[in-house]
N, C-alpha and C positions, 0 to 999 in steps of 0.2 A: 664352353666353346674352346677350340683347340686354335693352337697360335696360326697355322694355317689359316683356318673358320674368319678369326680375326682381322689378319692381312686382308683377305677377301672382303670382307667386309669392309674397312676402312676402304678401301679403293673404289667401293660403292656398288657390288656386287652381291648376291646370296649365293653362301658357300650352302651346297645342295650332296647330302651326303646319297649316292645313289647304289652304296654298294662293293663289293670285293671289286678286284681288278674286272673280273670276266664281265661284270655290268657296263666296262667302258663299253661295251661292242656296240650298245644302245646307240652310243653317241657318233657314230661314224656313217659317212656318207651314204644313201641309202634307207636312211629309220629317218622316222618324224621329229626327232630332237635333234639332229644333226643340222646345225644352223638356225637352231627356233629362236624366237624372239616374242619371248611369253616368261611368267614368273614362274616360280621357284615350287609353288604345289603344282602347275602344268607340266613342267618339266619330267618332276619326277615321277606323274600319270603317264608320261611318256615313254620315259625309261622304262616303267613297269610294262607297259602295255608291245615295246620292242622286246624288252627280254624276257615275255610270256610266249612270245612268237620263235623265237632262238632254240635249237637244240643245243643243252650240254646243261 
């Protein structure tokens, strides 16, 4: 677990690795993870399933 993963965690969080920079795109207003409120395997079914949808 990296010192980041860590911090994350202790504040009581799942650090959710989802990917190079371009995977943020998942996360911005507009896609289904954008403000979800769901754990840490839905999320990143999210992500996947936003940037299956994404050209690049």
């Amino acid at each position: 677990m990296t010192t980041v993963a860590r911090l994350v965690d202790t504040l009581g969080f799942d650090a959710v690795r989802i990917g190079g920079l371009h995977a943020g795109r998942a996360l911005q207003p507009g896609n289904p993870a954008f403000g979800a409120n769901t754990d840490a395997v839905n999320l990143v079914r999210l992500v996947e399933a936003a940037s299956a949808r994404q050209p690049g």
